[in-house]
MDTraj code that builds the backbone (N, CA, C; nanometers):
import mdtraj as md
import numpy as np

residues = "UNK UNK UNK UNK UNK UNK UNK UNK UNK UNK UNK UNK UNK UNK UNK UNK UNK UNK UNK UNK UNK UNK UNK UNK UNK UNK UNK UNK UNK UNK UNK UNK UNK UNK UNK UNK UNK UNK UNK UNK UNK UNK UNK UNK UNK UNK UNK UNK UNK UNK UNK UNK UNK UNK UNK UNK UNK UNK UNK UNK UNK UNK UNK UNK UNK UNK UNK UNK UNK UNK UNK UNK UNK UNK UNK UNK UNK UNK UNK UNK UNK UNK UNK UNK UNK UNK UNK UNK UNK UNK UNK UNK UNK UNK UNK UNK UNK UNK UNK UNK UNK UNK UNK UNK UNK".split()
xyz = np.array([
    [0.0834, -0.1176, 0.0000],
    [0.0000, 0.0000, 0.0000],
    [0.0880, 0.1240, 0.0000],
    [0.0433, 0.2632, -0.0641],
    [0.1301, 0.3604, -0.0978],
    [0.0463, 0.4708, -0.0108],
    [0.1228, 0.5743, 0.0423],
    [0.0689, 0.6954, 0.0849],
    [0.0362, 0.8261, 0.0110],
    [-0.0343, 0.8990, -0.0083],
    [-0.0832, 0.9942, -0.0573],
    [-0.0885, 1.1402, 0.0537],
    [-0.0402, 1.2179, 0.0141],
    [-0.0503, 1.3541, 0.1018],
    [-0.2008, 1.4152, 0.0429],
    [-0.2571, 1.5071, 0.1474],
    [-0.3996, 1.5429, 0.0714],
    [-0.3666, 1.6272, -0.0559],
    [-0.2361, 1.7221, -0.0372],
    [-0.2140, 1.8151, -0.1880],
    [-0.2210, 1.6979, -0.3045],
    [-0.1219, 1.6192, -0.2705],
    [-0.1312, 1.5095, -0.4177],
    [-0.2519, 1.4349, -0.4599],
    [-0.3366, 1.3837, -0.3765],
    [-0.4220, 1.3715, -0.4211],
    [-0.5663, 1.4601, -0.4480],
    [-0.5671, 1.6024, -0.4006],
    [-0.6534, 1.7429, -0.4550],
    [-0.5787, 1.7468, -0.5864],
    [-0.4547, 1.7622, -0.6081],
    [-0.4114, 1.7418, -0.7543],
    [-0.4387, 1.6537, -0.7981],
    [-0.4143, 1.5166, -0.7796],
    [-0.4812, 1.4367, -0.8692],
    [-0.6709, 1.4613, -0.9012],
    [-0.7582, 1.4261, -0.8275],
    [-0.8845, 1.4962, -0.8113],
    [-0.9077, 1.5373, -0.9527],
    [-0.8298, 1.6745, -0.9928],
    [-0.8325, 1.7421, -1.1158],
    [-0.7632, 1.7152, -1.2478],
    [-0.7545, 1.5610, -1.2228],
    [-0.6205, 1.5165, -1.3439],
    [-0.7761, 1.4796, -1.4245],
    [-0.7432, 1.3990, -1.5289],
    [-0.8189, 1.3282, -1.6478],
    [-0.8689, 1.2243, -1.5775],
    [-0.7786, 1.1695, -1.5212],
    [-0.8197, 0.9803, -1.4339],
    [-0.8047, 1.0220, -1.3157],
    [-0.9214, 1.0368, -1.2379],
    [-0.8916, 1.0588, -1.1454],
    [-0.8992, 1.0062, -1.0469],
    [-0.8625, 0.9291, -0.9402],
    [-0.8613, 0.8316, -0.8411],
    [-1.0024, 0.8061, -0.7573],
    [-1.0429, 0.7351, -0.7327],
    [-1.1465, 0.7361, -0.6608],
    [-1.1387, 0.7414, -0.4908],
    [-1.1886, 0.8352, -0.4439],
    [-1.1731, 0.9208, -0.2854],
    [-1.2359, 0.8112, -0.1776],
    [-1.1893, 0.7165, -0.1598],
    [-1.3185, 0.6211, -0.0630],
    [-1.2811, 0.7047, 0.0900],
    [-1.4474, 0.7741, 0.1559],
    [-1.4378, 0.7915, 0.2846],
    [-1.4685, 0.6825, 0.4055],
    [-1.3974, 0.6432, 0.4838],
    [-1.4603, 0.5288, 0.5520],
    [-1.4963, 0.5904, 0.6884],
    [-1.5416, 0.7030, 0.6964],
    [-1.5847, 0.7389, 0.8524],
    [-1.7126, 0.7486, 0.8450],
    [-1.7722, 0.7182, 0.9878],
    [-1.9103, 0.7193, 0.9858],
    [-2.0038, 0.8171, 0.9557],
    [-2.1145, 0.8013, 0.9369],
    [-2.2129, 0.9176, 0.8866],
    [-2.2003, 1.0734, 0.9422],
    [-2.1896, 1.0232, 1.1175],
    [-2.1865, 1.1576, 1.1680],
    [-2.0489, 1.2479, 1.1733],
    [-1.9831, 1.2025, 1.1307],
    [-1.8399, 1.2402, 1.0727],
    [-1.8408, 1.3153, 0.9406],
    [-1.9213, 1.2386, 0.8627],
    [-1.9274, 1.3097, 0.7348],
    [-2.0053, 1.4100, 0.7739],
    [-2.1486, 1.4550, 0.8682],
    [-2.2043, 1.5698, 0.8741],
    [-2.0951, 1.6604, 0.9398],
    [-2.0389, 1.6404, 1.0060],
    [-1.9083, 1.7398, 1.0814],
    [-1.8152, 1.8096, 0.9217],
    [-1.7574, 1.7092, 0.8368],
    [-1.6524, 1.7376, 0.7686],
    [-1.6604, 1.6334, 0.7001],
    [-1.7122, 1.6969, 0.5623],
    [-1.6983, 1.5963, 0.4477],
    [-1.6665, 1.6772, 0.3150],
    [-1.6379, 1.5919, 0.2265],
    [-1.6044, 1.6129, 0.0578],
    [-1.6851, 1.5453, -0.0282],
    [-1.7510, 1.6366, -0.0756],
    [-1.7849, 1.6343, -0.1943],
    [-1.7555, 1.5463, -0.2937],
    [-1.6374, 1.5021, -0.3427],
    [-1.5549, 1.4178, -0.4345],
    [-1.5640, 1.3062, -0.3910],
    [-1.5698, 1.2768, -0.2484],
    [-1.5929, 1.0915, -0.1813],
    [-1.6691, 1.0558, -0.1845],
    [-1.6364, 0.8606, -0.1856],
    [-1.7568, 0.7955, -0.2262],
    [-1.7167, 0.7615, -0.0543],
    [-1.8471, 0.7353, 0.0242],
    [-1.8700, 0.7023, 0.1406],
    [-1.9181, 0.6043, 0.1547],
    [-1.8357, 0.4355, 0.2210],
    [-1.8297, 0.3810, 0.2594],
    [-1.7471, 0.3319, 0.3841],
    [-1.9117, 0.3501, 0.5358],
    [-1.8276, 0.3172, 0.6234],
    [-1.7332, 0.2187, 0.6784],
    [-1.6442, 0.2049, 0.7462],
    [-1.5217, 0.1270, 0.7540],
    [-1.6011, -0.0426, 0.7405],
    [-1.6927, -0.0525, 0.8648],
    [-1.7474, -0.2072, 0.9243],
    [-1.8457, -0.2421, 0.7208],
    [-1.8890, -0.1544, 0.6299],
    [-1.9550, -0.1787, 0.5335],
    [-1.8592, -0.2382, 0.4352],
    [-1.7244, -0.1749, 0.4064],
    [-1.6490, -0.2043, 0.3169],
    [-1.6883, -0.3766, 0.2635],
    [-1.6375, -0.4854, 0.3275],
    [-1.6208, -0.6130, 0.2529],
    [-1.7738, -0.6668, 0.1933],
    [-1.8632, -0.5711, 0.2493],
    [-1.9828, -0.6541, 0.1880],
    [-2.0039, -0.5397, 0.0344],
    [-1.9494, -0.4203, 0.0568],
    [-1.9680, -0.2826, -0.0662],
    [-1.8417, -0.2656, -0.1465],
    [-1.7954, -0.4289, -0.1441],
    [-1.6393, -0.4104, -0.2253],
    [-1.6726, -0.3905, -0.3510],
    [-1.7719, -0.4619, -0.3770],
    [-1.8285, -0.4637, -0.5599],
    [-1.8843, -0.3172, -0.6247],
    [-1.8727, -0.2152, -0.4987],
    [-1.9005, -0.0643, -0.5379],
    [-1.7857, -0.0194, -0.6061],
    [-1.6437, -0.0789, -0.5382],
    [-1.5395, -0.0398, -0.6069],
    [-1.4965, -0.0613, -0.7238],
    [-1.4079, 0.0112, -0.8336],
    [-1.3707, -0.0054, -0.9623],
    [-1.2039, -0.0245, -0.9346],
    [-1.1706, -0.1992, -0.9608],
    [-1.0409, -0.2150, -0.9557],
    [-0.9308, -0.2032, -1.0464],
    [-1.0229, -0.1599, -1.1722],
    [-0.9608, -0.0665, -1.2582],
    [-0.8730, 0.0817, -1.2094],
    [-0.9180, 0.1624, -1.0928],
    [-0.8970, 0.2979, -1.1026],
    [-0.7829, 0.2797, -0.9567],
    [-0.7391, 0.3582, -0.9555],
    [-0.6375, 0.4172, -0.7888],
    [-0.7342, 0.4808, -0.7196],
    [-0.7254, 0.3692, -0.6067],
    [-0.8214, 0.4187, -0.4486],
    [-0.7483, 0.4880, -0.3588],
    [-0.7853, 0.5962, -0.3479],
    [-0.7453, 0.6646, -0.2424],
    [-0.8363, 0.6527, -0.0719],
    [-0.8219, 0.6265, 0.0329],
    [-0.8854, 0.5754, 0.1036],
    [-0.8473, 0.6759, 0.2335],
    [-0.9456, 0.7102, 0.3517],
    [-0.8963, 0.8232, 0.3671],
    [-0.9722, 0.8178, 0.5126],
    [-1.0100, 0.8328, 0.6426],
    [-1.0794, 0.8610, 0.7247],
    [-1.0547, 1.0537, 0.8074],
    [-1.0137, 1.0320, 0.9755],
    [-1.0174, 1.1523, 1.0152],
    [-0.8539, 1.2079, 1.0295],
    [-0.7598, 1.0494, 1.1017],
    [-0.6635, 1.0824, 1.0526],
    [-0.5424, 1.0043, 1.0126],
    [-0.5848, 0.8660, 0.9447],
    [-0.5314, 0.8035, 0.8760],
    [-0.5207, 0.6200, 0.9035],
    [-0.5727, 0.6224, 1.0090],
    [-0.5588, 0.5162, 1.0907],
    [-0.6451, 0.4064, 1.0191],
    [-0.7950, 0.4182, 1.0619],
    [-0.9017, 0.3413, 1.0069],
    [-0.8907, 0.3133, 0.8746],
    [-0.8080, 0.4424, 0.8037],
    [-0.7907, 0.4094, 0.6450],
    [-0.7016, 0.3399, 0.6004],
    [-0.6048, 0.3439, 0.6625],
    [-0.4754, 0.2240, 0.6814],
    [-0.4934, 0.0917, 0.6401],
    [-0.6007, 0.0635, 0.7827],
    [-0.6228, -0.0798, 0.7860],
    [-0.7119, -0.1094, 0.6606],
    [-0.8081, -0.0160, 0.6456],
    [-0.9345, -0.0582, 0.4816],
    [-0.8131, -0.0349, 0.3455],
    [-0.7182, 0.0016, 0.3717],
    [-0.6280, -0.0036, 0.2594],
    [-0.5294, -0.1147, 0.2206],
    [-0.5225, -0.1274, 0.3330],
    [-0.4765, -0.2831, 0.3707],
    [-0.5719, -0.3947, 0.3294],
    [-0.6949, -0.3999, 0.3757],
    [-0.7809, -0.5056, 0.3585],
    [-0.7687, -0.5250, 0.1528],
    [-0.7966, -0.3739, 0.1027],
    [-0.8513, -0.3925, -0.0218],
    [-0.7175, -0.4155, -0.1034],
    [-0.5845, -0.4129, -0.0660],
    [-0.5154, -0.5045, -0.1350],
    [-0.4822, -0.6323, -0.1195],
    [-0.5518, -0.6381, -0.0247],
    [-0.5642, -0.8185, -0.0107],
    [-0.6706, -0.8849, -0.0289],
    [-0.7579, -0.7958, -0.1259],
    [-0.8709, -0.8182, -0.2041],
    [-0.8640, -0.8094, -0.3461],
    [-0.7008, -0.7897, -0.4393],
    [-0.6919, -0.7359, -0.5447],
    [-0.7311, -0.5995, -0.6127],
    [-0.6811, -0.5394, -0.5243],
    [-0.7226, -0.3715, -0.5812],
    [-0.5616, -0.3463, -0.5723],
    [-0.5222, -0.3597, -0.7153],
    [-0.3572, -0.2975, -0.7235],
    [-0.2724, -0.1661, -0.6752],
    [-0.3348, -0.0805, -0.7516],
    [-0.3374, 0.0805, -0.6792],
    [-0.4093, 0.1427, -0.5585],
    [-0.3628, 0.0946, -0.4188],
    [-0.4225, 0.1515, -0.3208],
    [-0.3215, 0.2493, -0.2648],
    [-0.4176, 0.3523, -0.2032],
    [-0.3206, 0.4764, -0.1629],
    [-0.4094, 0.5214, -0.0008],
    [-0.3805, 0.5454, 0.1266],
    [-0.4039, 0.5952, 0.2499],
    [-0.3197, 0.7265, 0.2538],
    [-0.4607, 0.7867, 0.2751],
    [-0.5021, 0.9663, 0.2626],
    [-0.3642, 1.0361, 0.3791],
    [-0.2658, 1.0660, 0.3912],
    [-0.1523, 1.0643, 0.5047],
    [-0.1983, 1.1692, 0.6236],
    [-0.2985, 1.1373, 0.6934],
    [-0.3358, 1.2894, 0.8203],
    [-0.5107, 1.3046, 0.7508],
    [-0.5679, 1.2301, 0.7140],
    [-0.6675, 1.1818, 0.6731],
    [-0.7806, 1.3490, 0.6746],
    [-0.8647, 1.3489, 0.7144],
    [-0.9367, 1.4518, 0.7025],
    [-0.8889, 1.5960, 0.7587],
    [-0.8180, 1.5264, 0.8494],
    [-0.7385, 1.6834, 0.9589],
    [-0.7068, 1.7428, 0.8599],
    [-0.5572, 1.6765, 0.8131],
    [-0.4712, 1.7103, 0.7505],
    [-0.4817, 1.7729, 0.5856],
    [-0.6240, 1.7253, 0.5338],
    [-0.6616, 1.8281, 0.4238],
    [-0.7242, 1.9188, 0.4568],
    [-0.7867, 1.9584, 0.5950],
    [-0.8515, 2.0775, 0.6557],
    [-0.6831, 2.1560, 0.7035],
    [-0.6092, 2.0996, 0.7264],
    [-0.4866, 2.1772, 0.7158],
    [-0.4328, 2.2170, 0.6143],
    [-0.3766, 2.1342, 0.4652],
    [-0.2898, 2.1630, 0.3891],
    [-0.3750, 2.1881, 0.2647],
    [-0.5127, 2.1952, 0.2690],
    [-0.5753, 2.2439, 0.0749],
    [-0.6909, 2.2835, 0.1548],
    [-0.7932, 2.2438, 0.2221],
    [-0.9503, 2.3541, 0.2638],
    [-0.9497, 2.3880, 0.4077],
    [-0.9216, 2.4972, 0.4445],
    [-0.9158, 2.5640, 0.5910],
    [-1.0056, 2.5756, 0.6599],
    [-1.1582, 2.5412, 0.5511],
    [-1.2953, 2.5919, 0.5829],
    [-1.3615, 2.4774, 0.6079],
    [-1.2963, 2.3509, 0.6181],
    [-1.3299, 2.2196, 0.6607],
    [-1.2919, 2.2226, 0.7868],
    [-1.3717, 2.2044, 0.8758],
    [-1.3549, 2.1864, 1.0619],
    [-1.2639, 2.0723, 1.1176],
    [-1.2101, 2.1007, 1.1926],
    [-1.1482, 1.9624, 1.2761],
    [-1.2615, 1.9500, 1.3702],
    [-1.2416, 1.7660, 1.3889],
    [-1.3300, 1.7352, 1.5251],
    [-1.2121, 1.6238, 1.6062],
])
top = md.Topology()
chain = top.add_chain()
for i, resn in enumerate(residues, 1):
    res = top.add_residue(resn, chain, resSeq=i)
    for name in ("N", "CA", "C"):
        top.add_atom(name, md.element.get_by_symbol(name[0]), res)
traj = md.Trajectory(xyz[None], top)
């Protein structure tokens, strides 16, 4: 599994192919601080909502601050998803380094 900083992947975001954003934090997490660009699947949903994923594309996988996404990044390459990437400082850390106007909790 490979790491992703939030700038590199907000740049990627805007490329041609663009990676797919999996959020794995729970609902009330996403009402606190969420994106737009993620597909939201919570962490305990993943193995039964694997078939949501396209193992064609680079998953970027991402929670609040990197932990929970770790391990679901982990799981989904040991599910055959080649290109997996964990979001590095997960939601904090893009409310730090690309949207300021995203809250910490």
């Amino acid at each position: 599994m490979l790491r992703m900083t939030p700038k590199e992947c907000f740049d990627q975001l805007g490329s041609d192919q663009p990676p797919v954003l999996l959020d794995v934090r729970e609902d009330w997490e996403l009402a606190i601080a969420g994106l737009s660009a993620a597909i939201h699947i919570p962490m305990d949903q993943v193995p039964e909502r694997l078939a949501e994923l396209d193992k064609e594309r680079p998953v970027v996988v991402m929670c609040r601050s990197g932990a929970r996404s770790m391990q679901v990044a982990s799981y989904l390459v040991q599910n055959g998803f080649p290109q997996v990437f964990n979001l590095e400082g997960g939601i904090l850390a893009w409310s730090e380094q690309v949207d300021r106007s995203i809250p910490s909790y």
